[in-house]
N, C-alpha and C positions, 0 to 999 in steps of 0.2 A: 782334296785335303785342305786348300786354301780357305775354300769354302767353309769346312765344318770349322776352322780356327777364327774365322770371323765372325761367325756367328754366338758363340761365348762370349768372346769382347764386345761384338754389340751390346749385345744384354748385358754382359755387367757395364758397360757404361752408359745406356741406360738407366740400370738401376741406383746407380751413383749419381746420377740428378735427380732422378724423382726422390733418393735421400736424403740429397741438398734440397731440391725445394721445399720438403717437408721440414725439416730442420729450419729453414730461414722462414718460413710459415707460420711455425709454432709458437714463438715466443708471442708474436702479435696477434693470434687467433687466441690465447691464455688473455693477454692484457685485454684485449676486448670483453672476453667473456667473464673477466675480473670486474671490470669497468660496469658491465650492466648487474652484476651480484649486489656492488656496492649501492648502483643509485636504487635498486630495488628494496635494499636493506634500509638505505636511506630516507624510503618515500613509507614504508611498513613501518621506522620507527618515528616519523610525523605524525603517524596517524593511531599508535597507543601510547596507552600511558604505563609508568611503571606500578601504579595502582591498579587491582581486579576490581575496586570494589567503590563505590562513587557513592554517599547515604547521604544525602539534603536536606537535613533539619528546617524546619519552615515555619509553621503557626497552624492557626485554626484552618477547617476545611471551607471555609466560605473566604479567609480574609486572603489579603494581594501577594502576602511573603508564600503559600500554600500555589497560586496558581503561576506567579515566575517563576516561583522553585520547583514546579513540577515544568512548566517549560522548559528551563536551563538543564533541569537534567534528560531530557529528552534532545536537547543538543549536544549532549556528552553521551551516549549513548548511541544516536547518528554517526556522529563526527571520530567517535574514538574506539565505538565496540563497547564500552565500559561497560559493565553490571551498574550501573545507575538509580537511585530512586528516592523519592523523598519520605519524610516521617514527616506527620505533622505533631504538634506538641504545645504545649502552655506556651510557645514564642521566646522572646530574647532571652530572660534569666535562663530558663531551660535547656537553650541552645545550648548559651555559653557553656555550660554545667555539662552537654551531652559533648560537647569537643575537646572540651580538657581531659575527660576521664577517655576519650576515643574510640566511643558511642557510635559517632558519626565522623564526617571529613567535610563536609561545609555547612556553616550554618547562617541564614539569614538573622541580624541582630540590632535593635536600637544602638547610635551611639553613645546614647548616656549610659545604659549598660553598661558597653565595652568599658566607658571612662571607669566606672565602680568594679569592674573587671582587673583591668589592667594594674587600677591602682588599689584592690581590696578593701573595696567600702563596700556599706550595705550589706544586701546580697551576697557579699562575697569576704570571707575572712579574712585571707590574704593574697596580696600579688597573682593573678593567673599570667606567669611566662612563659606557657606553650602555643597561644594562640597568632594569628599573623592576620594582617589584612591584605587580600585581593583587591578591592575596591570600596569607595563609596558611593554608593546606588542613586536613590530618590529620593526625598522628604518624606519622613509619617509626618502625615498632618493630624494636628488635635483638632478631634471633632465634639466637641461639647452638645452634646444635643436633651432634648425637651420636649414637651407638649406646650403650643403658644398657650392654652389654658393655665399655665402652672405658674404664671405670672414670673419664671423667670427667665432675666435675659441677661444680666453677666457671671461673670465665674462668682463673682463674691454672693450671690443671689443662693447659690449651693449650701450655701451655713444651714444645720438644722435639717438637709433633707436627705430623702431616701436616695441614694447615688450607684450605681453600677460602674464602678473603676476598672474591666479587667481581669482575669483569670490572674488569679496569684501567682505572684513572680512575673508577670509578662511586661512586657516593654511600657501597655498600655499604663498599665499601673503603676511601674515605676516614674513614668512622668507624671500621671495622675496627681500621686502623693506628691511629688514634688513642687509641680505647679499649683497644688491646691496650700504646703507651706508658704509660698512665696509670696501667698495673697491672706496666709495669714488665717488661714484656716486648717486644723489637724483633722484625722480620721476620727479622734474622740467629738469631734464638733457636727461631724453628719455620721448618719448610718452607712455603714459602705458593707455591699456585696460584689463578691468577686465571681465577675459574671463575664465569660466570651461574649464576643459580638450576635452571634446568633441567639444565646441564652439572652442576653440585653435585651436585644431588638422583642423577643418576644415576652420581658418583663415590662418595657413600656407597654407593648402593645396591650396586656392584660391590668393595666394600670398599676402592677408592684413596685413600680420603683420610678423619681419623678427624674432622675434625669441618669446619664452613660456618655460613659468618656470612649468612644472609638479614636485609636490609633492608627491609621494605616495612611496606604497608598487614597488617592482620590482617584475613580468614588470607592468608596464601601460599599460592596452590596450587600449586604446585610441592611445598612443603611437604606440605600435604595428602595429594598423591600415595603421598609417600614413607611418608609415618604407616602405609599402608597394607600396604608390605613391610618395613617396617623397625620394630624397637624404637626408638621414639626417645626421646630424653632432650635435654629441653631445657637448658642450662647457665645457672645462676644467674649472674648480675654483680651482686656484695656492694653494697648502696645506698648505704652510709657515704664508702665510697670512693670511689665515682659521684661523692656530694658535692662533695669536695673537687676532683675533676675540672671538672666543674659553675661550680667557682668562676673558673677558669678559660678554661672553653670555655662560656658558657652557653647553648649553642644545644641541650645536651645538659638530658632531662628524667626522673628518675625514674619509672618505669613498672613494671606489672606484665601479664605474659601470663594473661588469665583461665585460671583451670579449666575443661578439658574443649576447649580452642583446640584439642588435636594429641592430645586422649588424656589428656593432662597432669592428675593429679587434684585439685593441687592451684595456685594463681597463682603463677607464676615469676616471680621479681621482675629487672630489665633496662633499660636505656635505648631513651630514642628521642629521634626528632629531625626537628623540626617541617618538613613539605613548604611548600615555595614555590613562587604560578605568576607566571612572569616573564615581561616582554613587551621589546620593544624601546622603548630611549626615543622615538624615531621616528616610533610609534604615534600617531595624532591623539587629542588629550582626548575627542575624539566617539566614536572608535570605543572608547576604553576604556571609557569609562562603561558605552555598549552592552554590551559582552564581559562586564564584571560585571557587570553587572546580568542578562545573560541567563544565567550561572553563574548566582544566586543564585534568579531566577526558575523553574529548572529544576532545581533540586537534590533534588526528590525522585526522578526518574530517572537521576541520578549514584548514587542511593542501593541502587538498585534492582539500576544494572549490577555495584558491588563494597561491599560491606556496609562498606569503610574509608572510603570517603564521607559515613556518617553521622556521622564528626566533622566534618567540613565545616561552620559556622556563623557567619551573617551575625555574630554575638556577639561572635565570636574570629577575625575574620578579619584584623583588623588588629594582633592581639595579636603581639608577636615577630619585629616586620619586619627585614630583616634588609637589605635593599635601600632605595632611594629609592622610595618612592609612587608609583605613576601617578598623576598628575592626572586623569585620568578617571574611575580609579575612588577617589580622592581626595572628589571632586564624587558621588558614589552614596555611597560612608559616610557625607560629611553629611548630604545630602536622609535617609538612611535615619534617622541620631540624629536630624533633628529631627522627626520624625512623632511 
């Protein structure tokens, strides 16, 4: 009898520990399993963005803003899952134009553009306030080019002639115009076709038009091409006078085309003009930070796809804004200064 009486209170006591251990078990086996949800949740929402949809506005399918633009968005794409992809288009005017109406979500742009943007000149009726700046890129350098036969060899030399400025509306040609007022020459004073670089390159080469204003990264392959059947002669733009321009427009920067760029033996001296990447104000602070930061974390393979990339730097990114900051990537230049 004693027997069977002891053995129910074994077992329930017993069972009354293995209920307590399960009980003083639980709460710390929940927080654990909390603990790994969250950093999972944490590491999954690093890695997208609240955007499905990434569209890269760029330029021509030969020039430098089409092949970074088509790299970066292949780091967005890698890096985040995104739907990604670029458009190419007539360049700056176009962009800007495909971002405001929200066409697209980033677009590569001159920043003298952005300046007649932001403050509704030219091109632009009035005020554009939906756009933000990400970064500012690399130099478009003005490539003024020639045949040495055509006897010329500065910008002022253009008076009277046959000229290729640029697909209408594009970055090339808004400075074109510009730099060719500055010297004091209108579009009623030469003949001007509004001709992309590949259309260009193959009007010199067919002898239609005596000289083309390339805007880009260095080199141009387009340019390149051409070096190869053609004499070419790059056309100097006097620095002095730049200046005074400069004073002006300051979006405009004294520059020189290295020797041996196109043949050339010795550096051509010419403007340029600082590239801008713009996004929609709309953009969440989260996703911009990501987008720059993953620029910046990947910029040796921007480097890789067009050698005009390796001005690209965390340094000078913020140098010459020409647009309002993204907050997001606002919030990445600081964290970046204060390391």
């Amino acid at each position: 009898m004693l027997n069977s009486l002891k053995s129910p209170l074994l077992l329930s006591a017993m069972l009354s520990a293995a209920l307590g251990l399960t009980a003083c078990s639980s709460p710390s086996s929940e927080s654990s399993d909390t603990a790994s949800a969250d950093s999972a949740a944490t590491d999954t929402a690093a890695d997208k963005l609240d955007t499905k949809f990434l569209t890269i506005a760029t330029g021509g399918a030969s020039g430098p803003y089409n092949i970074i633009g088509t790299s970066l968005s292949e780091v967005y794409v890698k890096t985040f899952g995104v739907n990604s992809k670029t458009q190419t288009t007539g360049a700056s005017v176009e962009n800007v134009n495909l971002l405001t109406q929200g066409k697209v979500d980033m677009v590569l742009a001159l920043s003298d553009v952005v300046t007649d943007a932001v403050e509704g000149k030219n091109n632009f009726e009035q005020p554009i306030t939906n756009i933000q700046q990400i970064a500012v890129l690399y130099p478009n350098v003005v490539q003024i080019v020639t045949s040495k036969k055509s006897g010329i060899k500065n910008i002022e030399d253009l008076r009277g002639k046959r000229i290729a400025v640029g697909d209408q509306g594009s970055g090339t040609e808004v400075n074109a115009r510009t730099l060719l007022e500055g010297f004091g020459i209108t579009y009623d004073d030469v003949t001007v076709d509004y001709l992309g670089f590949a259309e260009a390159a193959d009007g010199m080469k067919a002898g239609k038009i005596e000289a083309a204003f390339f805007s880009s990264g260095l080199p141009n392959s387009s340019l390149m091409e051409l070096e190869q059947g053609l004499d070419l002669q790059i056309v100097t733009i006097n620095q002095d006078k730049l200046k005074e321009i400069i004073a002006t427009k300051p979006y405009f920067k004294t520059f020189e085309i290295p020797a041996g760029t196109y043949g050339n033996e010795t550096a051509v001296p010419t403007a340029a003009i600082m590239n801008a990447l713009l996004v929609s104000s709309d953009l969440s602070e989260a996703d911009g930070y990501k987008l720059t930061k993953a620029l910046f974390d990947n910029l040796d393979g921007l480097k890789t796809a067009h050698q005009a990339a390796n001005d690209i730097s965390l340094e000078t990114a913020r140098d010459g804004m020409v647009a309002p900051i993204h907050p997001g990537a606002k919030k990445y230049y600081d964290e970046q200064a204060a390391k």
